[in-house]
Residue frames as a rotation matrix with the C-alpha (Angstrom) as fourth column:
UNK 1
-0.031 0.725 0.688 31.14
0.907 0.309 -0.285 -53.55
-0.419 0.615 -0.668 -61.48
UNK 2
-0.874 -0.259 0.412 31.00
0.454 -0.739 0.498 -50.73
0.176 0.622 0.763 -64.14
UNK 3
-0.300 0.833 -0.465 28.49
0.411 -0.327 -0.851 -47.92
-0.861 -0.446 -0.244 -63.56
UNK 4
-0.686 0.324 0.651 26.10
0.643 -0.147 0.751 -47.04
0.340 0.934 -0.108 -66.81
UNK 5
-0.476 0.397 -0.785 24.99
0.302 -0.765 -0.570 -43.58
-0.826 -0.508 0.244 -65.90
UNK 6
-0.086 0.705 0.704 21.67
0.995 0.026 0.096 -42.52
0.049 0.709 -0.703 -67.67
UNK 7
-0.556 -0.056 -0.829 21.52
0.270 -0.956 -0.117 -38.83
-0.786 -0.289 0.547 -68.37
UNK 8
0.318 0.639 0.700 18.71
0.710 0.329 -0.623 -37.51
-0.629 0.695 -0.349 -70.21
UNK 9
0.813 -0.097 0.574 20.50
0.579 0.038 -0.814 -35.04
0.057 0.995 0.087 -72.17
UNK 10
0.037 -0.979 0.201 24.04
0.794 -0.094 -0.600 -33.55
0.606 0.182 0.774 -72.68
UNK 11
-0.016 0.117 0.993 23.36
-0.121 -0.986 0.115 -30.30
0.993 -0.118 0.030 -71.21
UNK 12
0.970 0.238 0.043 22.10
-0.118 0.310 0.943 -32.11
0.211 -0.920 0.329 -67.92
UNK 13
0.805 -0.573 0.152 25.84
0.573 0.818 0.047 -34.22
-0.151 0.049 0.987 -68.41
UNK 14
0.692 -0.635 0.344 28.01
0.079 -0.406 -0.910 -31.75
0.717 0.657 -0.231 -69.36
UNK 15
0.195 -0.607 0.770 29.50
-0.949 -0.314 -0.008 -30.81
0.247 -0.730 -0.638 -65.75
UNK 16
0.334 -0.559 0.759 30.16
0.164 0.827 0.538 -35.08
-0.928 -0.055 0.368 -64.82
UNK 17
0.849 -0.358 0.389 31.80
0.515 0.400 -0.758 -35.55
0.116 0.844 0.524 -68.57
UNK 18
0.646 -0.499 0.578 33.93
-0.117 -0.812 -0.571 -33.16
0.755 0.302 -0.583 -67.46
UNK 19
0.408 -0.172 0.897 34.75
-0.863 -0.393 0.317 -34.03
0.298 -0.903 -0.309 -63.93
UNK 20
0.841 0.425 0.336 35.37
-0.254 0.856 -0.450 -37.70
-0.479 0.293 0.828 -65.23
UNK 21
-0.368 -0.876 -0.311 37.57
-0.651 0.004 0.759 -37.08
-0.664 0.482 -0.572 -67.82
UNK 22
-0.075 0.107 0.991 35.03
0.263 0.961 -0.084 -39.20
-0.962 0.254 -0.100 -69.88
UNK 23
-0.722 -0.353 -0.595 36.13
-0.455 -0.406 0.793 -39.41
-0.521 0.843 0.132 -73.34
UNK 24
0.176 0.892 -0.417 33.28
-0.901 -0.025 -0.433 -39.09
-0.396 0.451 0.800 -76.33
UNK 25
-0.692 -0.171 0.701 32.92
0.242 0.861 0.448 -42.83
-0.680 0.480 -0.555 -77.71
UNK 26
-0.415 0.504 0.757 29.87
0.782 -0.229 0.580 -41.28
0.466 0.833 -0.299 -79.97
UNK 27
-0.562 0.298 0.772 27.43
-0.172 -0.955 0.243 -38.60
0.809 0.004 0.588 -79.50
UNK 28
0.406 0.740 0.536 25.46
-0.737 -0.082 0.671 -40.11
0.541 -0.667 0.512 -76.84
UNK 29
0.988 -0.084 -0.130 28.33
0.154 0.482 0.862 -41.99
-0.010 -0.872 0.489 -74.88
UNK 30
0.339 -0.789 0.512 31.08
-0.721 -0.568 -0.398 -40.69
0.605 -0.234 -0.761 -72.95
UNK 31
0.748 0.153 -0.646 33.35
0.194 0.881 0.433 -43.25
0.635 -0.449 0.629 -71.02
UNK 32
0.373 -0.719 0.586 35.24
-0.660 -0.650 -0.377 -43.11
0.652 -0.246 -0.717 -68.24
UNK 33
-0.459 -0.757 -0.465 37.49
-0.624 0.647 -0.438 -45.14
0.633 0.089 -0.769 -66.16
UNK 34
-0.885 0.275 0.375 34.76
-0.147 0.599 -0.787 -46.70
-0.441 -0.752 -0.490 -63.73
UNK 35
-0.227 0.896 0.382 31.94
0.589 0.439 -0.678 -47.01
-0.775 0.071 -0.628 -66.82
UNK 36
-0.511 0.340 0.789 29.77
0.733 -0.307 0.607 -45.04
0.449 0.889 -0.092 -69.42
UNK 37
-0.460 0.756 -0.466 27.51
-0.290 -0.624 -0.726 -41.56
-0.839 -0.199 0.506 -69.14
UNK 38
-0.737 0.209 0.643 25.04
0.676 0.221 0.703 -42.38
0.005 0.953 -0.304 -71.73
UNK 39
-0.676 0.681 -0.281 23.14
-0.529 -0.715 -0.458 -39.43
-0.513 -0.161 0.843 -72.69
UNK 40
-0.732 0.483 0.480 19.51
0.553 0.833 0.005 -41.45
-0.398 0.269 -0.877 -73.37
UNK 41
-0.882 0.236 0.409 17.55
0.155 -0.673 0.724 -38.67
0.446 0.701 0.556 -74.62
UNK 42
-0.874 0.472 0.113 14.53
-0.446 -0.689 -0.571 -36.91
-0.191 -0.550 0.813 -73.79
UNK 43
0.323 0.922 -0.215 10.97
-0.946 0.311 -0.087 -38.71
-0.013 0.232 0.973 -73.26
UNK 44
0.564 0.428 0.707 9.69
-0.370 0.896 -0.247 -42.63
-0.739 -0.122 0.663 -72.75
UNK 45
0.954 0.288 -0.087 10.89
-0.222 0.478 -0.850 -43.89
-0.203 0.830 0.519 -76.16
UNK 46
0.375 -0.853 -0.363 14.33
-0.262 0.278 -0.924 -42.93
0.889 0.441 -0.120 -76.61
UNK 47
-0.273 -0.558 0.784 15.37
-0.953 0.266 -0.143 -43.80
-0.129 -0.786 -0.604 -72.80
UNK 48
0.526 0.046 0.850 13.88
-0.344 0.925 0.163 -47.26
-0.778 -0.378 0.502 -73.15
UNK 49
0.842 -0.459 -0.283 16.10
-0.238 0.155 -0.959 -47.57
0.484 0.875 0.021 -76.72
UNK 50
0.439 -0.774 0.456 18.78
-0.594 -0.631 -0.499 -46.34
0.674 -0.052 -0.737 -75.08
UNK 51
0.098 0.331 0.939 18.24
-0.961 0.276 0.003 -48.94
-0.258 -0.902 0.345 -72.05
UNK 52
0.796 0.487 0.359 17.69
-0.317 0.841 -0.439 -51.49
-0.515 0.235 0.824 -74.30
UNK 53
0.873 -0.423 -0.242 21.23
-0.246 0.047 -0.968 -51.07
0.420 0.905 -0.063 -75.73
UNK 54
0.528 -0.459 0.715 22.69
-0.792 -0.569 0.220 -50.32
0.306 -0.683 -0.664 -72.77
UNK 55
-0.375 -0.494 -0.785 25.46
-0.271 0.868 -0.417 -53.05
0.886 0.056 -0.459 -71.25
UNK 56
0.595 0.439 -0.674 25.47
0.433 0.531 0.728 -54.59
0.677 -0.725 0.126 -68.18
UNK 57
-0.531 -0.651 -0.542 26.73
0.608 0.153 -0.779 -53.65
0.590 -0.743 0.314 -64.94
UNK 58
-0.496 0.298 -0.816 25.50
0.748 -0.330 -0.576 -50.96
-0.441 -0.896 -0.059 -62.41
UNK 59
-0.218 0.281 0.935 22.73
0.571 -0.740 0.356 -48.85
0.792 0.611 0.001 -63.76
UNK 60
-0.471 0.237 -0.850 22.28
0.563 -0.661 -0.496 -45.20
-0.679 -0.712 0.178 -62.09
UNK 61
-0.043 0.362 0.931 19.59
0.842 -0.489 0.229 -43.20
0.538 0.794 -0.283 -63.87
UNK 62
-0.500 -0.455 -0.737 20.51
0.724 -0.686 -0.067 -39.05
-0.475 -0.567 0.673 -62.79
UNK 63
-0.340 0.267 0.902 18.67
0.542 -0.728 0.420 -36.03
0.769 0.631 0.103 -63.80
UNK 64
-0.961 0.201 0.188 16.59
-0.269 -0.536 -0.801 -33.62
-0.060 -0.820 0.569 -62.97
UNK 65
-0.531 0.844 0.079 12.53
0.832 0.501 0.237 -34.21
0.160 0.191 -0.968 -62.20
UNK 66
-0.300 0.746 0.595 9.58
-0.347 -0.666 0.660 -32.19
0.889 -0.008 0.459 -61.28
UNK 67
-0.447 0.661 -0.604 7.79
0.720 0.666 0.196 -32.10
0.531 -0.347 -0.773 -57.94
UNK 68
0.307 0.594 0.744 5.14
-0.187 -0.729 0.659 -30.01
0.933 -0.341 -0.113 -55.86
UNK 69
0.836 0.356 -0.419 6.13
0.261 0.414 0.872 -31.80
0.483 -0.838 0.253 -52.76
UNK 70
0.166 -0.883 -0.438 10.56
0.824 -0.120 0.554 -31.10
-0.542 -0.453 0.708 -52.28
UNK 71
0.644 -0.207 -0.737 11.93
-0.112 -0.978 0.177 -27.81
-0.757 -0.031 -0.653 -51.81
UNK 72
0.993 -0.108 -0.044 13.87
-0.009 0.302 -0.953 -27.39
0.117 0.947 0.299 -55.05
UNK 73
0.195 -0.959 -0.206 17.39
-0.712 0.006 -0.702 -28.76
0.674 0.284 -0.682 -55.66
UNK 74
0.455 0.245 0.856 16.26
-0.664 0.734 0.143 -31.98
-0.593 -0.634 0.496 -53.07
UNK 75
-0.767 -0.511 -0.388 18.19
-0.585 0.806 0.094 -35.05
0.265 0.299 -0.917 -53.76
UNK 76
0.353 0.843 0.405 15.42
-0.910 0.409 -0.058 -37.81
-0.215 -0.348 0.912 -53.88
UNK 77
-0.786 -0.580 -0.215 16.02
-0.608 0.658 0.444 -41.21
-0.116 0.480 -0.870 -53.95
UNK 78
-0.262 0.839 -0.477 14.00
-0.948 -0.130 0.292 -43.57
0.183 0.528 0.829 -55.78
UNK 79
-0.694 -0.109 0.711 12.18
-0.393 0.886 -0.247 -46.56
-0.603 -0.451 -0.658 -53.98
UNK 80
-0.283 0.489 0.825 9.74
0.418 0.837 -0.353 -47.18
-0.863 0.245 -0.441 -56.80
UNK 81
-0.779 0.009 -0.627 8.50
-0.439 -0.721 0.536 -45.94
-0.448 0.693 0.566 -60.57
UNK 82
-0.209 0.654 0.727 5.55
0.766 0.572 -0.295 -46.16
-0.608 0.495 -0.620 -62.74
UNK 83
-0.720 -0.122 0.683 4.04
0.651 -0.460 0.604 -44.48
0.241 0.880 0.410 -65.55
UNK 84
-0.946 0.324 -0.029 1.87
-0.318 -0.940 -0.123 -41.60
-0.068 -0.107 0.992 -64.90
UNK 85
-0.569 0.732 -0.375 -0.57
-0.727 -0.236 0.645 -42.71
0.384 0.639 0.666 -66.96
UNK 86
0.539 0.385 -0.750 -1.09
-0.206 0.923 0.325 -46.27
0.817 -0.021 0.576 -65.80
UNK 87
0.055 -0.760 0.647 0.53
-0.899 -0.320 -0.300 -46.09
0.435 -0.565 -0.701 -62.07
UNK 88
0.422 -0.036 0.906 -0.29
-0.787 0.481 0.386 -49.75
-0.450 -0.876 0.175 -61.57
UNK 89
0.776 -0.631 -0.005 2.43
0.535 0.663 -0.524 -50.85
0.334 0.404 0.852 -63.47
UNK 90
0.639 -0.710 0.297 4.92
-0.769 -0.581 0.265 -49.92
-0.016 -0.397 -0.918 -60.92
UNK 91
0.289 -0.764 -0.577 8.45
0.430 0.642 -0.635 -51.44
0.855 -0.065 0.514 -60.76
UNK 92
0.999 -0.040 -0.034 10.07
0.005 -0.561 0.828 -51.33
-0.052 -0.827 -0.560 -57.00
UNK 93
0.619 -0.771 0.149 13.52
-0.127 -0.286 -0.950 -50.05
0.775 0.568 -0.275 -57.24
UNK 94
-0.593 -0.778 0.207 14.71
-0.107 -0.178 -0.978 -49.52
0.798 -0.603 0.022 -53.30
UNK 95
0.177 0.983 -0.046 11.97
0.434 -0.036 0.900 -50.07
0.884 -0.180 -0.433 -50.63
UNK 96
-0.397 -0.525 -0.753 14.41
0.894 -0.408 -0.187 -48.34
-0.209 -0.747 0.631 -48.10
UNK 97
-0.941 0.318 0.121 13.14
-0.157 -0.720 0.676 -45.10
0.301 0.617 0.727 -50.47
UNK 98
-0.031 0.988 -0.152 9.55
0.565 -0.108 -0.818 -43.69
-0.824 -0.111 -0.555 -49.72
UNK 99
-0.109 0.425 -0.899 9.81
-0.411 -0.843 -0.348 -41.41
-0.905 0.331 0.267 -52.68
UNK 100
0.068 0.288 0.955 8.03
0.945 0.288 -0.154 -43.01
-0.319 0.913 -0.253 -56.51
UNK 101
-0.720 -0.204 -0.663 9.17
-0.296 -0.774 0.560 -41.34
-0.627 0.599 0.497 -59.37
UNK 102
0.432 0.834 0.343 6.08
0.369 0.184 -0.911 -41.29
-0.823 0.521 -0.228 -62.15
UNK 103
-0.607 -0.721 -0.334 7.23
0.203 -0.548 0.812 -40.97
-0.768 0.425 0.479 -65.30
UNK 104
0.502 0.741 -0.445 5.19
-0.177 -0.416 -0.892 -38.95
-0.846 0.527 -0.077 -68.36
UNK 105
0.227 -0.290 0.930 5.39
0.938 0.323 -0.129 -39.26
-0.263 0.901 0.345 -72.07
UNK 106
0.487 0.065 0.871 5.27
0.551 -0.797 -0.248 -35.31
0.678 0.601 -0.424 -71.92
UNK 107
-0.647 -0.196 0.737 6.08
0.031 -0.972 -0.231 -32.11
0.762 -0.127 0.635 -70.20
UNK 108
-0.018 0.947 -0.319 3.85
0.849 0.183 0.495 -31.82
0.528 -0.262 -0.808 -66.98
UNK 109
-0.573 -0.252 0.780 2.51
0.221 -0.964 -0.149 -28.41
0.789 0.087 0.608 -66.17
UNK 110
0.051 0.938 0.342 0.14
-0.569 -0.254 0.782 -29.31
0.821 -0.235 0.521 -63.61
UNK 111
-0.555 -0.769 0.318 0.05
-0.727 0.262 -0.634 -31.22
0.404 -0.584 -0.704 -60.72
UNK 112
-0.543 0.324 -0.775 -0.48
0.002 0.923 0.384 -34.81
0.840 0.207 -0.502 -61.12
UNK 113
0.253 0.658 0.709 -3.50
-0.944 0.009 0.329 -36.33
0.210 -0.753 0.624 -59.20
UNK 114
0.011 -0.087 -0.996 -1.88
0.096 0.992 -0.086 -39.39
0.995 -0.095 0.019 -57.55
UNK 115
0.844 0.480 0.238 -2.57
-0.093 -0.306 0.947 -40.47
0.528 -0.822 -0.214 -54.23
UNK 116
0.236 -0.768 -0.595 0.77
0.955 0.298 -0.006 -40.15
0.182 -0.566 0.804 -52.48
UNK 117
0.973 0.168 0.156 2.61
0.206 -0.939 -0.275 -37.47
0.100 0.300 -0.949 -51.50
UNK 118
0.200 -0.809 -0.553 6.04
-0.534 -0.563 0.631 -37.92
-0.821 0.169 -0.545 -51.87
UNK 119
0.509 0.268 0.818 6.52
0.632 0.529 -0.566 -38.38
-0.584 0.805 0.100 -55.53
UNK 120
-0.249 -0.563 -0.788 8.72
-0.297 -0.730 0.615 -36.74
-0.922 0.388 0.015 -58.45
UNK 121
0.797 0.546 0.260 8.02
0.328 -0.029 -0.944 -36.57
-0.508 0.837 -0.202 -62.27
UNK 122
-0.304 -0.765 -0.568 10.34
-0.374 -0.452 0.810 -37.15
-0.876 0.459 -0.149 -64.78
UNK 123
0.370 0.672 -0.642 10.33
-0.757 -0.182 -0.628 -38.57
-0.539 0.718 0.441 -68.44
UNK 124
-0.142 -0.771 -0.621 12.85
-0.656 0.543 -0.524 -41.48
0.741 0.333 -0.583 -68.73
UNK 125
-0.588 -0.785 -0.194 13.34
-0.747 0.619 -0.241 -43.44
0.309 0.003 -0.951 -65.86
UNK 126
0.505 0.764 0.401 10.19
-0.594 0.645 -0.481 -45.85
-0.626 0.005 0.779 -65.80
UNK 127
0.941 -0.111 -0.320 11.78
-0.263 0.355 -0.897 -47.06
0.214 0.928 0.305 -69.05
UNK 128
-0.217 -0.962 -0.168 15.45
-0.817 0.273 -0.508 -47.22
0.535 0.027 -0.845 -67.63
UNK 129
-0.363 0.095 0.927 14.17
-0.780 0.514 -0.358 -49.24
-0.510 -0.853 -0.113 -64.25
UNK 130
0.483 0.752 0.449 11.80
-0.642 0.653 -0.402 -51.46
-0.596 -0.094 0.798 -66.51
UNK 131
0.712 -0.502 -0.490 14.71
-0.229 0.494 -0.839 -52.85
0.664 0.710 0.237 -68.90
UNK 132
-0.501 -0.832 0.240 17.01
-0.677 0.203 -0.708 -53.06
0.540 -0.516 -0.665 -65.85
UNK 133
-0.109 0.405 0.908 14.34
-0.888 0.371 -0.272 -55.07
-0.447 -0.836 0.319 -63.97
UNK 134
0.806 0.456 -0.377 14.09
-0.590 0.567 -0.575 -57.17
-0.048 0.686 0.726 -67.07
UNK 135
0.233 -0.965 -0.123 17.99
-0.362 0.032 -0.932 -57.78
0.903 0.262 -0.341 -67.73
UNK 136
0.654 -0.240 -0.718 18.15
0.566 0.785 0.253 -58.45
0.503 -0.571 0.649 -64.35
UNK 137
-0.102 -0.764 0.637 20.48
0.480 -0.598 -0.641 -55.53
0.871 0.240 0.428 -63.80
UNK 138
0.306 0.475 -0.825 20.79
0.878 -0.475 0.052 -53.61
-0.367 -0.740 -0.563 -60.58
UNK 139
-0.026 0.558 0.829 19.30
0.587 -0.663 0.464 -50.08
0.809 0.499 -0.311 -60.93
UNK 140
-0.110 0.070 -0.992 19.20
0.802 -0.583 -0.130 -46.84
-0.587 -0.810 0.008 -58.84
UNK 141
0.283 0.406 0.869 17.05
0.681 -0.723 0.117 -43.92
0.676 0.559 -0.481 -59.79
UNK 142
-0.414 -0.091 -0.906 18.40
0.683 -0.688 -0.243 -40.39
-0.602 -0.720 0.347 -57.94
UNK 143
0.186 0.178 0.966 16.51
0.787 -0.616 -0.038 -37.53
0.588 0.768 -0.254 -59.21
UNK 144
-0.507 -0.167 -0.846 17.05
0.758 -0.555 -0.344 -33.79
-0.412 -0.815 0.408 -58.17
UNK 145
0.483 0.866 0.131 14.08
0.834 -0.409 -0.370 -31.29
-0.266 0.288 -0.920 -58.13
UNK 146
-0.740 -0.625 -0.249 14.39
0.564 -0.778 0.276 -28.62
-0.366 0.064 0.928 -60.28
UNK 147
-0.607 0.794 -0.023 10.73
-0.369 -0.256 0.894 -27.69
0.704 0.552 0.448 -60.95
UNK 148
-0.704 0.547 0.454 7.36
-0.547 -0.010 -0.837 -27.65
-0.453 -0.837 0.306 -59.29
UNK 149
-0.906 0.113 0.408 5.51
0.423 0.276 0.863 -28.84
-0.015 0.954 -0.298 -62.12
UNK 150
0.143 0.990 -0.002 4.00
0.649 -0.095 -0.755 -26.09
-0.748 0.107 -0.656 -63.25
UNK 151
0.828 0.090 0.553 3.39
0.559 -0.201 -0.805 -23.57
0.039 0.975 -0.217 -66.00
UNK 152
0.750 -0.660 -0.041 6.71
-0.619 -0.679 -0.394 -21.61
0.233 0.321 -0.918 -65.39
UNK 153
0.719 -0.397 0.571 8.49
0.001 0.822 0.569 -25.06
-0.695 -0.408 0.591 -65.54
UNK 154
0.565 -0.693 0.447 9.93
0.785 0.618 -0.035 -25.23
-0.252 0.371 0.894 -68.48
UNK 155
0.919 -0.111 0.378 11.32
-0.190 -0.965 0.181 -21.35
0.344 -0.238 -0.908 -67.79
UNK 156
0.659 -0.501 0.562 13.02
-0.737 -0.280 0.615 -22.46
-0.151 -0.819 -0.553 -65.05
UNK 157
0.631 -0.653 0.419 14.56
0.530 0.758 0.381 -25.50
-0.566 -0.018 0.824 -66.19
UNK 158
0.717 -0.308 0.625 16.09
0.656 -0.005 -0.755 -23.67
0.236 0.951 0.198 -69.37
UNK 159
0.618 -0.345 0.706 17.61
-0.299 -0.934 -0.194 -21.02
0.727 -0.091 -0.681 -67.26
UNK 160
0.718 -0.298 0.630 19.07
-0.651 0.035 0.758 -23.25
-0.247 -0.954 -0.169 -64.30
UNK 161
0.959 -0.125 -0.255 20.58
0.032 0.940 -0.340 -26.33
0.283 0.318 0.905 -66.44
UNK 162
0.309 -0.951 -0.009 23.85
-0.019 0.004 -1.000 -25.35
0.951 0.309 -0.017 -66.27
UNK 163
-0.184 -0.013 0.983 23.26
-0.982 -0.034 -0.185 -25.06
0.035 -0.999 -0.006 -61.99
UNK 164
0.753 0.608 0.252 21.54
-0.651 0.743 0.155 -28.38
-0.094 -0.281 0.955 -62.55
UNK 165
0.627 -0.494 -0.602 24.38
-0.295 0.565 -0.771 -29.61
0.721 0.661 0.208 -64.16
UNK 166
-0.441 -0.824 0.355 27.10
-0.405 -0.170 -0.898 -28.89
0.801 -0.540 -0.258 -61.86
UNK 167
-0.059 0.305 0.950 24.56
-0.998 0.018 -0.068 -30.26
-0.038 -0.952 0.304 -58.83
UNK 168
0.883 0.447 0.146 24.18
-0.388 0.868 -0.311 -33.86
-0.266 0.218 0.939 -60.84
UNK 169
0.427 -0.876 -0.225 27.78
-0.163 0.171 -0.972 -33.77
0.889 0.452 -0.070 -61.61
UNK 170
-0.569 -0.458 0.683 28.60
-0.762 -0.020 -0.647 -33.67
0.310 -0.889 -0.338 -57.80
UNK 171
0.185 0.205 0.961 26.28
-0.664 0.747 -0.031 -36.57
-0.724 -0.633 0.275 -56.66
UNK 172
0.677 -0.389 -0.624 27.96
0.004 0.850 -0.526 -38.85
0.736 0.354 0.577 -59.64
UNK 173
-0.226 -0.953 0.202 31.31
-0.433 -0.088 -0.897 -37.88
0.873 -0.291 -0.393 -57.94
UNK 174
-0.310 0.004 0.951 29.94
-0.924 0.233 -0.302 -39.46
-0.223 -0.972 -0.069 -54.64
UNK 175
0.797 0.601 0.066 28.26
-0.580 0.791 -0.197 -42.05
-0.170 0.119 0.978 -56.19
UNK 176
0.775 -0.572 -0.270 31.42
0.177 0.605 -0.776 -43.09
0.607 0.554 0.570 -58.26
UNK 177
-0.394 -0.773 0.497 33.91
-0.530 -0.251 -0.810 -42.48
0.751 -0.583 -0.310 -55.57
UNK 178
-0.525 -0.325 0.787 32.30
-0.850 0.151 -0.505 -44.28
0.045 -0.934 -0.355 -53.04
UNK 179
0.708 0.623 0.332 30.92
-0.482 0.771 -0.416 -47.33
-0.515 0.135 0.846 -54.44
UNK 180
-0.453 -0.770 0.449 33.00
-0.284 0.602 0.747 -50.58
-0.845 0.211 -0.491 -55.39
């Protein structure tokens, strides 16, 4: 089955497009010989476009997230998502997974009051998980922490991407290597 790797934006993607060999089919997909990187853009609106265009076959949504709770650069996997705002519209992705990824329409500089505590914060993949749950599609959310969410978040993201990159570009390479 082909993997359709969500990446919210090129910069994240640059180090897998590269390790791939996936060649540019437009500006926001790159293909390569086991699937697609689509680069779905930043924020709620364009990832669920992007989702909604998206083909069938094995969706993985990769990036990086926010949390207060893992030591940064944590692989998390994701056993469930909802929207920040409205957390009881959750979709359950993996129930092997204790960590829920909440996703915001913005930037979050603070640290969300939800009652769990192992939880990450991104801006896309509510919207990837809820058009794969629709479609029928199987879905896997990995995020890796690259932020505490707080006010010297978006500092640190702007200054690490290219580390982030190269750390999401190694767990495609396991993913796609060791999945049929």
């Amino acid at each position: 089955m082909k993997k359709i790797i969500f990446i919210a934006t090129f910069e994240e993607a640059e180090a897998s497009i590269s390790a791939l060999g996936a060649k540019e089919l437009s500006n926001a997909c790159y293909l390569f010989d086991e699937g697609e990187i689509i680069i779905c853009g930043i924020g709620p609106e364009k990832a669920a476009l992007s989702a909604k265009a998206a083909k069938k076959g094995f969706w993985i949504n990769v990036g990086i997230a926010g949390s207060p709770f893992y030591e940064k650069e944590a692989v998390v996997p994701i056993g469930a998502t909802a929207l920040l705002e409205a957390p009881l519209e959750s979709i359950v992705i993996d129930d092997a997974y204790k960590a829920t990824l909440y996703t915001s329409p913005s930037p979050v500089y603070s640290v969300p009051k939800v009652g769990e505590s192992h939880y990450v914060v991104d801006m896309e993949g509510f919207f990837i998980a809820k058009e794969a749950y629709k479609r029928r599609v199987p879905c896997s959310i990995i995020k890796i922490v690259s932020d505490f969410c707080d006010h010297n978040s978006h500092e640190t993201i702007g200054e690490d991407l290219p580390h982030y990159s190269e750390k999401i570009s190694d767990l495609i390479l396991t993913l796609v290597l060791n999945s049929g």
